[in-house]
C-alpha positions as CSV (number, residue, x, y, z in Angstrom):
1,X,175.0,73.6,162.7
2,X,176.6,72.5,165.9
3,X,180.3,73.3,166.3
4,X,180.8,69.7,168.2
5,X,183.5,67.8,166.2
6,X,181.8,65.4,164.3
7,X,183.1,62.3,165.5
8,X,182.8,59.6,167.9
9,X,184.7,59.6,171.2
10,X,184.5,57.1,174.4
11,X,187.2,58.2,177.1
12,X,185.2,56.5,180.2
13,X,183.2,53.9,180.3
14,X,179.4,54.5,179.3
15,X,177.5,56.1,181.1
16,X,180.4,58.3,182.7
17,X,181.1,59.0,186.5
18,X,179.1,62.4,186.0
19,X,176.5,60.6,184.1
20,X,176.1,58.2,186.9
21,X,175.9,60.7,189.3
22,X,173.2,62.4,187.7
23,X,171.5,59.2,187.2
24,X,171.1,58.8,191.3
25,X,170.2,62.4,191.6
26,X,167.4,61.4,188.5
27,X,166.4,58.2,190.3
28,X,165.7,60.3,193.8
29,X,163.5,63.2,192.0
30,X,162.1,61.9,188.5
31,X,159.0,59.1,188.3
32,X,160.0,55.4,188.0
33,X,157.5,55.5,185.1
34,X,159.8,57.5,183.4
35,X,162.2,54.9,181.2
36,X,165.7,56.3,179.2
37,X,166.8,53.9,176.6
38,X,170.6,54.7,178.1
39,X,171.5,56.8,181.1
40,X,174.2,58.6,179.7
41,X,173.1,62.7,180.3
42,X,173.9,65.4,177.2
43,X,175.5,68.1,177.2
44,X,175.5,69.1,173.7
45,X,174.1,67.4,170.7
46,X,174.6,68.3,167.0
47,X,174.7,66.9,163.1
48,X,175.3,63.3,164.0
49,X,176.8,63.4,167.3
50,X,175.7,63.3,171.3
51,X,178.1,64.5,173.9
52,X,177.7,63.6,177.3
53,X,178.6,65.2,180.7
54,X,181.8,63.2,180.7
55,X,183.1,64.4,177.2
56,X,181.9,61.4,175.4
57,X,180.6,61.8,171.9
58,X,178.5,59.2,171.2
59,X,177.3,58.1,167.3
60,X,173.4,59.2,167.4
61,X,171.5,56.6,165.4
62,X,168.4,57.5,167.4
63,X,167.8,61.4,166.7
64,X,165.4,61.8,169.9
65,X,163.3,59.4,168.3
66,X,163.0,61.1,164.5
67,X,162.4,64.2,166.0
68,X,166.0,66.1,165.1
69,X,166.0,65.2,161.5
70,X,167.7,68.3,160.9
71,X,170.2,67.6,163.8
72,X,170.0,68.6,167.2
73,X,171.1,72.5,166.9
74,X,169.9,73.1,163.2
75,X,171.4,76.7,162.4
76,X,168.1,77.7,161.3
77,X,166.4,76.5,164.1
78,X,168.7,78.1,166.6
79,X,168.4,81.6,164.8
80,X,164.8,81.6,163.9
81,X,163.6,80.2,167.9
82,X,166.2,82.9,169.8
83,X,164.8,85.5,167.6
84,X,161.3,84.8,168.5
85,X,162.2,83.9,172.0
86,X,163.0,87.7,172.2
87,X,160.4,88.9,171.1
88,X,157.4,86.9,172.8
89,X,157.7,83.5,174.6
90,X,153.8,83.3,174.8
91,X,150.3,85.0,174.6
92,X,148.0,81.8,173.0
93,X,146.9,81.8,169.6
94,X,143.4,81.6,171.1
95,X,143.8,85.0,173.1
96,X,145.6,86.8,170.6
97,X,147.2,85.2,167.4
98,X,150.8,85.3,165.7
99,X,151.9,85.1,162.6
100,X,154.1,81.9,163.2
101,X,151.3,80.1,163.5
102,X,149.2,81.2,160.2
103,X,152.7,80.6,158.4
104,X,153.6,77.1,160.5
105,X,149.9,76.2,158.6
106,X,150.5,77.7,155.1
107,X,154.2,75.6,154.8
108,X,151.4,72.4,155.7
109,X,149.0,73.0,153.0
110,X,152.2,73.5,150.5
111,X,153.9,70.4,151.7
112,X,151.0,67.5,152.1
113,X,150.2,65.6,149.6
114,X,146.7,66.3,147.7
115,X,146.1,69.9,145.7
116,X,142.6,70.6,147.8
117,X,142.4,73.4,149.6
118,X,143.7,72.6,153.4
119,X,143.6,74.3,156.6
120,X,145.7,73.2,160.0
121,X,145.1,73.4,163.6
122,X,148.3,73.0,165.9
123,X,149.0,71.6,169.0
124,X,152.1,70.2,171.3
125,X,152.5,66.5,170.8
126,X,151.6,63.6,168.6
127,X,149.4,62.4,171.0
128,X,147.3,65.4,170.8
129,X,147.2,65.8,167.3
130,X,145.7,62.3,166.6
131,X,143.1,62.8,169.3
132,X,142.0,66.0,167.9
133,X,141.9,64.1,164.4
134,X,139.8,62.1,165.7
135,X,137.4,65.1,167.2
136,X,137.3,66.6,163.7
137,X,136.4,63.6,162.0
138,X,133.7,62.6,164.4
139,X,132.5,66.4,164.0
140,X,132.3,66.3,160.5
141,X,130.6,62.3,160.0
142,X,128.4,62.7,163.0
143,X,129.9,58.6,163.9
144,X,131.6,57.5,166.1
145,X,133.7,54.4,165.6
146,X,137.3,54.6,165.0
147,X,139.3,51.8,163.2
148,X,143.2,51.5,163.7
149,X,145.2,48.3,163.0
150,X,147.6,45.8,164.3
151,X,150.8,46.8,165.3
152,X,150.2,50.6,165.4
153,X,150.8,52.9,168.1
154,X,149.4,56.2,168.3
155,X,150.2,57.7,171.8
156,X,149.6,58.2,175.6
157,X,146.4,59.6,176.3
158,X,143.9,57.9,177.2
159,X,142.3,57.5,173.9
160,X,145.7,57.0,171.8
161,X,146.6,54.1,174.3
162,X,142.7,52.5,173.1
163,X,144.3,53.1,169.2
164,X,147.6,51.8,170.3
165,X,148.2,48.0,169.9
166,X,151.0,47.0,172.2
167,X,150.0,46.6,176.0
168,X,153.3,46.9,177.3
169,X,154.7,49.2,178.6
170,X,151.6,51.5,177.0
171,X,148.6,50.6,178.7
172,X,149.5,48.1,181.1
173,X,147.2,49.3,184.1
174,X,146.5,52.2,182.8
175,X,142.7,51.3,181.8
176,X,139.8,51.5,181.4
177,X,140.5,53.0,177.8
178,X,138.1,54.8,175.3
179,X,135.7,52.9,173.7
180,X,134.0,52.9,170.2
181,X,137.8,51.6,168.8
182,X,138.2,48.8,166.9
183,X,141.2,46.7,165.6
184,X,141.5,45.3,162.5
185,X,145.0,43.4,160.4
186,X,147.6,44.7,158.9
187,X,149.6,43.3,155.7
188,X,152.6,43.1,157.8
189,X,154.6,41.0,154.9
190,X,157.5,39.5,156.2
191,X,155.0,37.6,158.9
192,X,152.1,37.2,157.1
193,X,150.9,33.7,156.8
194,X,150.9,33.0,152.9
195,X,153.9,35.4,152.4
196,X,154.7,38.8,151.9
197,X,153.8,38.9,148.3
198,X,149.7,38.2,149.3
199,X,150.0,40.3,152.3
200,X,148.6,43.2,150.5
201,X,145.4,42.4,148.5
202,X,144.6,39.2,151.8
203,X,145.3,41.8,155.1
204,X,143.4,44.5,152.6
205,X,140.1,42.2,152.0
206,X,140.0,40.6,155.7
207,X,140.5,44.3,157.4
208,X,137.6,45.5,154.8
209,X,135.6,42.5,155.9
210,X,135.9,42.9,159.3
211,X,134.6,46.4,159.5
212,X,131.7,45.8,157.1
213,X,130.5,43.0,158.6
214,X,131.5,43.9,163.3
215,X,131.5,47.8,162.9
216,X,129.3,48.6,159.8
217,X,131.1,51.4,157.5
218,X,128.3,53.4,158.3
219,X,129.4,53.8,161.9
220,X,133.1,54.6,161.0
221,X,134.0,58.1,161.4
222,X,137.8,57.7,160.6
223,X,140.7,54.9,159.9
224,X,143.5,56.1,161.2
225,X,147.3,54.0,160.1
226,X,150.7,54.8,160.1
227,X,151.9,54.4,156.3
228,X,155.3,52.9,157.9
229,X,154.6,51.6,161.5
230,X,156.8,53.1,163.4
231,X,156.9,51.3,167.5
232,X,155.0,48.2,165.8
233,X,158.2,47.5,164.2
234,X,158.9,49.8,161.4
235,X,156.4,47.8,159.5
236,X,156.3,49.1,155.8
237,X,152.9,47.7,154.6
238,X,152.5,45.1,151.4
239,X,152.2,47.2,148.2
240,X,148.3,47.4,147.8
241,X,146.9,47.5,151.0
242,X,147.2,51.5,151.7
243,X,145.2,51.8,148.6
244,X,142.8,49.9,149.4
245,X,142.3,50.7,152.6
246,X,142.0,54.6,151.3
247,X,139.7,53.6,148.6
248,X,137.4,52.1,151.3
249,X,137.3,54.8,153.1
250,X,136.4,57.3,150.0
251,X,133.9,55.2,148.9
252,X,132.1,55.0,152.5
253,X,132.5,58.7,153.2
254,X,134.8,57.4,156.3
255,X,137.7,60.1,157.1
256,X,141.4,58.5,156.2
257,X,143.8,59.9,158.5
258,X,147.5,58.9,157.9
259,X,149.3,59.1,161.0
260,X,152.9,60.6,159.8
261,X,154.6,61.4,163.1
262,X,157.1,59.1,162.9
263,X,157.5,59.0,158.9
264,X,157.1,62.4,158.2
265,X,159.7,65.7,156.9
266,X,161.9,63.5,154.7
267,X,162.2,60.7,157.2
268,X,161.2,58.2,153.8
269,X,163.1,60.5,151.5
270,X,159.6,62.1,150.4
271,X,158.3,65.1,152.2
272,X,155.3,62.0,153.8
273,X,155.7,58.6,153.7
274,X,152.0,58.0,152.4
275,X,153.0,59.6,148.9
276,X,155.3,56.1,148.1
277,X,152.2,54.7,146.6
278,X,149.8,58.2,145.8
279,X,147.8,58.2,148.5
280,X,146.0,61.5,149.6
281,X,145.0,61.3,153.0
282,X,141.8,63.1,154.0
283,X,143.8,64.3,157.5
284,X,147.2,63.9,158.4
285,X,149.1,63.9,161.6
286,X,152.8,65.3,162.0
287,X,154.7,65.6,164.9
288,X,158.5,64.8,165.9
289,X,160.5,65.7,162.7
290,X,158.3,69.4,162.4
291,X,160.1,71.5,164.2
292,X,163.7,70.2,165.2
293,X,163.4,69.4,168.8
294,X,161.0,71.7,169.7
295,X,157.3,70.7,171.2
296,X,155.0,71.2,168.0
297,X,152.4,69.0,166.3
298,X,149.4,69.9,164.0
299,X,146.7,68.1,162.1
300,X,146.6,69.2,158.1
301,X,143.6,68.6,155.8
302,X,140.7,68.5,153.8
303,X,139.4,72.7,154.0
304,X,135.9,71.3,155.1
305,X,137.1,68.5,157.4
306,X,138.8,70.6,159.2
307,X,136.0,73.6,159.5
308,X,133.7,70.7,161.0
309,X,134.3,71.8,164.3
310,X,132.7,74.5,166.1
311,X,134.6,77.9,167.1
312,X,136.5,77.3,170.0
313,X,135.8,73.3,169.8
314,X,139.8,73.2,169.4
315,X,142.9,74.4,170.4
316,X,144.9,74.1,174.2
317,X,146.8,77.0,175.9
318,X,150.5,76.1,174.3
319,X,149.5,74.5,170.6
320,X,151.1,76.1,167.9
321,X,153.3,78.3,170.4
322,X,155.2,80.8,168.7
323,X,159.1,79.7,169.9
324,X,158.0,76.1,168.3
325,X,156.4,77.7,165.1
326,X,159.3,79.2,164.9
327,X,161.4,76.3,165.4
328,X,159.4,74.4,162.5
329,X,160.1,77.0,159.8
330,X,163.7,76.6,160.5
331,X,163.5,73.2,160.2
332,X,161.6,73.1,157.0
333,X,164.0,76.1,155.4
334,X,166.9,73.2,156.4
335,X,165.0,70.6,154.8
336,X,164.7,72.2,152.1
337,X,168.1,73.9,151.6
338,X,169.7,70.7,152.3
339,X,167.6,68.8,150.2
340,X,167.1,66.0,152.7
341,X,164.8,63.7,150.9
342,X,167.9,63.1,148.8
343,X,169.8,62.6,151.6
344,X,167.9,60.4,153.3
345,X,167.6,58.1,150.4
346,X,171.2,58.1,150.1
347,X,171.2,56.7,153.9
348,X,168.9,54.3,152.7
349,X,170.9,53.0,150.0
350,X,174.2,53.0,152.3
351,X,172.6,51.4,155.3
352,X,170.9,49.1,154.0
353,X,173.5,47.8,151.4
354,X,175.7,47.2,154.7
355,X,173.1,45.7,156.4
356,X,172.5,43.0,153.6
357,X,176.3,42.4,153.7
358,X,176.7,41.6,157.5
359,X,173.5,39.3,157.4
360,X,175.5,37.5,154.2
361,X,178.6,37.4,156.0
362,X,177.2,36.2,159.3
363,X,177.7,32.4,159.9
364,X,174.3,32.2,161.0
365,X,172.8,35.1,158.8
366,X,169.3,34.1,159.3
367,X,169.2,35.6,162.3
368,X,168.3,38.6,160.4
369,X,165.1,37.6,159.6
370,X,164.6,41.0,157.5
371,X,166.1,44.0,156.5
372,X,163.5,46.7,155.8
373,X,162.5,50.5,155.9
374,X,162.4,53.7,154.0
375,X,164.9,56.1,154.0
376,X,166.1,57.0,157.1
377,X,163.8,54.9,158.7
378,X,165.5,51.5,158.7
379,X,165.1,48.4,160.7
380,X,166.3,45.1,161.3
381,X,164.0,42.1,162.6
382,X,165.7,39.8,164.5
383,X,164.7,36.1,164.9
384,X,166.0,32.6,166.4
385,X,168.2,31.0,163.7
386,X,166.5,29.1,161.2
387,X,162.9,30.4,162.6
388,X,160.9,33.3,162.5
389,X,161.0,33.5,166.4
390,X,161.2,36.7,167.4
391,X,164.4,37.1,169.5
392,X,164.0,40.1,172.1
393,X,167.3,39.5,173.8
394,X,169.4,39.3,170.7
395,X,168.1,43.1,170.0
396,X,168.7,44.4,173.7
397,X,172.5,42.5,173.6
398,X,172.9,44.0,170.2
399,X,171.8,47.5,171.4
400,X,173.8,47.2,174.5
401,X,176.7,46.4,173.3
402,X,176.1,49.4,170.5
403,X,175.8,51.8,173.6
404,X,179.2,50.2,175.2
405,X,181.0,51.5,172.2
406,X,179.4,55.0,171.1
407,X,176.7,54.5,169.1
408,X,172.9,55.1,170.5
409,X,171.0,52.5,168.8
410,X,167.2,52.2,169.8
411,X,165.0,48.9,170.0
412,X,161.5,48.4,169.2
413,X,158.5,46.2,167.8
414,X,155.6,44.3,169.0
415,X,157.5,41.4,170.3
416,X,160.7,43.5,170.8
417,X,162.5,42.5,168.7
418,X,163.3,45.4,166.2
419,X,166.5,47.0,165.8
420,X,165.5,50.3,164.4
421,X,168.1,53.0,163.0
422,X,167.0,56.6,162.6
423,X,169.9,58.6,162.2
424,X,169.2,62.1,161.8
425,X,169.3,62.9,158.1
426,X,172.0,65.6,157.9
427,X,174.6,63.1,159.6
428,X,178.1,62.1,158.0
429,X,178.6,59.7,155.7
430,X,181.9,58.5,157.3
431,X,179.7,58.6,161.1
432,X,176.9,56.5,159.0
433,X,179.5,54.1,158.3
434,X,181.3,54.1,161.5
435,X,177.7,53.5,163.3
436,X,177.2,50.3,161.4
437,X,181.1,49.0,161.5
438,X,179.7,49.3,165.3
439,X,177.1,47.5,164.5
440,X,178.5,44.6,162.4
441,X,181.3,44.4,165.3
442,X,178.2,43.8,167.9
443,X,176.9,40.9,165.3
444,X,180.1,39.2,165.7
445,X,180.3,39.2,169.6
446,X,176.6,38.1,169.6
């Protein structure tokens, strides 16, 4: 673990004179396209904590975007990555292999759900890994079409923007995009039409209908969905619909890939979000959490799924590179040591037990239009009093006035208006409470 003190300090205003120097040196050299949720530069990070070039230590509610779930300088991480950074930086798996690697997969086929034998192939992103999901899938159905659903987001590259929902800022002028995708509903309870209690077996039997009937289930080679949408709004989906959205698949030989980038490595409090409700995915993607800050992402699954592709049909010059493999088994040792499932189900219970008590306390409460998330994967949705209007600039005023005081807060959501807390899981109970006194402070001045 880090040696920065674990807790919050703000001694200039945020972002810092060398922060806002580094920010005109950043706005000269680095692409416009290139956004930063706050413009306050690190100079350390560690357990809860972010400290900046101007010796503020900010409250990290963020964790890189679930990616340093074991914290941002993870002991194990550190020690297993300078090791193999001594050794060999590089030679490609494909040229000649490592052990990293082979033992990166073996942890994967212990760790996902199902008891099949399972086989990985590892890459640098989760981009990458959902577009080579999609490769294996299409290899082993001989189809083509690809269903994803509503409010999911799946990447950058050219065919993860087609799978992504949101047009902005993802693909806005960025097209044409890759065809042969197709978009179907998701049981998205807290909006759905007849309420969250039909949202499951309703979103289920018109997303079922809708591929039978425009696509044909023949043509499907996978359905791809995040068991908790993560951008769309850290959506968790009605109790049914997974199921039978799997079932579907199983009984139309279409591949079911969950996409755990965001939810997976104890994010939920289970090793993958899709085991809440039993489901075995054929594939799954995992990214972010895997390898505690280091560029690593891999595709896990069925033995004869995966084997669908030809020799040499997969891999890239840096997947599975050896300082990241090593990175990921010192995250997964932490995981496990720490037991952070448990831990993040005790953030879960703390968070959102405060969260329930500002929105009862607040005079116009109703402004949280839903608390909701698994884990360490928590959200707020907030709305126009007394509607469910999506309110965008209640979230960016909430989060900015968050930053003002030390604690990173990120925003997100289809209509932006998503709140959404991702602390990482081996942070301090008394810096998980500060964070959300923060928070119910920021409620009060809104």
């Amino acid at each position: 673990m880090s040696d920065i003190p674990q807790e919050r300090r703000v001694v200039t205003a945020i972002p810092g004179p060398k922060s806002v120097e580094l920010q005109a040196r950043r706005v000269a050299a680095v692409a416009a396209g290139v956004g930063s949720t706050l413009p306050v530069f690190t100079a350390r990070a560690g357990g809860g904590i972010i400290e900046d070039v101007d010796g503020n230590r900010l409250i990290d509610f963020g964790s890189g975007i679930a990616v340093t779930s074991v914290g941002a300088s993870a002991e194990a991480v550190v020690r297993r990555a300078s090791a193999q950074l001594a050794d060999f930086t590089h030679t490609c798996f494909m040229v000649t292999p490592y052990e990293g690697y082979v033992e990166v997969c073996e942890q994967l086929a212990e760790l996902t759900p199902g008891d099949h034998a399972k086989k990985s192939a590892l890459f640098n992103s989760g981009a990458e890994a959902v577009e080579n999901a999609v490769k294996i899938a299409r290899a082993y159905t001989k189809r083509t079409a690809v269903v994803v659903f509503d409010h999911g987001y799946h990447g950058r590259t050219n065919l993860t923007m087609a799978l992504t929902a949101k047009n902005m800022p993802y693909k806005q002028g960025f097209g044409p995009f890759a065809p042969e995708v197709y978009r179907v509903p998701v049981a998205y309870g807290y909006r759905w039409p007849t309420g969250a209690e039909n949202a499951g077996a309703e979103a289920s039997a018109q997303a079922i209908d809708e591929i039978t009937k425009q696509i044909g289930a023949d043509n499907v080679a996978a359905i791809i969905i995040e068991p908790v949408l993560g951008e769309g709004g850290f959506i968790e989906p009605a109790k049914g619909f997974l199921p039978a959205i799997a079932q579907f698949a199983k009984d139309n030989g279409i591949v079911f890939v969950a996409d755990e980038i965001q939810s997976g490595f104890c994010r939920t409090g289970q090793w993958f979000a899709c085991e809440d409700e039993g489901i075995v995915p054929d594939l799954i993607t995992t990214a972010k959490g895997i390898a505690g800050g280091l560029p690593l992402s891999a595709v896990t699954g069925r033995a004869e799924i995966m084997d669908a592709a030809h020799a040499g049909g997969l891999g890239g010059t840096y997947g599975g590179n050896p300082v990241a493999c090593a990175g990921a088994l010192g995250a997964i040792e932490t995981m496990r040591e720490l037991d952070l499932n448990g831990r993040a189900k005790r953030i879960e219970e703390v968070m959102k037990g405060r969260l329930a008590e500002m929105r009862s306390k607040l005079p116009n409460g109703d402004i949280i239009g839903d608390i909701r998330g698994r884990g360490a994967m928590i959200a707020i949705e907030l709305v126009k009093a007394g509607t469910k209007e999506p309110d965008a600039a209640a979230a960016g005023a909430l989060a900015k006035t968050c930053h003002g005081e030390g604690l990173l807060v990120l925003t997100c959501g289809t209509y932006g208006n998503v709140l959404r807390f991702l602390p990482p899981l081996v942070i301090g109970e008394d810096l998980l409470n500060e964070g959300l006194d923060i928070i119910e402070q920021a409620f009060a001045r809104l």
